[in-house]
N, C-alpha and C positions, 0 to 999 in steps of 0.2 A: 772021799771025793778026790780024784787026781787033778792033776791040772795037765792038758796036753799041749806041747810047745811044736809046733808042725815049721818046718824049714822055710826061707824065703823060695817063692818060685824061680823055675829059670831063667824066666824072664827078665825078670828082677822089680823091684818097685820101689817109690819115693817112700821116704816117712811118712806123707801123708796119705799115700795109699797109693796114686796115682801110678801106671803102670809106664816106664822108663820108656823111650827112643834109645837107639843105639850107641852104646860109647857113651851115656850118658849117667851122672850120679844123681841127681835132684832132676823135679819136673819144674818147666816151664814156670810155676806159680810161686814154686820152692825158690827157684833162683830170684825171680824179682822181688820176694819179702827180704829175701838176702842183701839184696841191693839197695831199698828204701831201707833198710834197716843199720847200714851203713853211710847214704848218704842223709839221716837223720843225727847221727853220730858224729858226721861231719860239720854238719848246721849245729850241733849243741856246742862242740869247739870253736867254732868261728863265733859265735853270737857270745861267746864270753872275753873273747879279743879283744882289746883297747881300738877299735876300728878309727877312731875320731881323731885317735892323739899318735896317731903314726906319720910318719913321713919316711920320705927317701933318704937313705944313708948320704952323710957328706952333707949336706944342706943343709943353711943355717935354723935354727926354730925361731928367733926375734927375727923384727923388722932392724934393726939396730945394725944386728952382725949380717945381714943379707945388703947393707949400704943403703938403704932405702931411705929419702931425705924427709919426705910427708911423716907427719904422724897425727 
């Protein structure tokens, strides 16, 4: 038994089979799993970030050093 290995067409087509638009490398559906699949990557980076215990540079973290007379 051989195995037969036939050329991409001229057309050209995505990895998932779909047949290309012009000037294009990925289809339509290719590209947006690309894109959630990055902006999920984004979301797993931020969600391990100290979100709570950040502040702005320069600024004091007490009430003490900011001159604040209440406590």
């Amino acid at each position: 038994m051989t195995d037969q290995v036939f050329p991409p067409e001229e057309e050209g087509t995505c990895e998932c089979g779909a047949l290309l638009e012009e000037g294009r490398t990925s289809c339509f559906k290719c590209r947006a799993r690309a894109r959630w699949l990055r902006r999920q990557v984004g979301r797993r980076i931020a969600a391990r970030r100290p979100g709570g215990t950040r502040r702005p540079a320069g600024r004091p973290s007490r009430k003490a050093e900011a001159g604040v007379s209440w406590t």
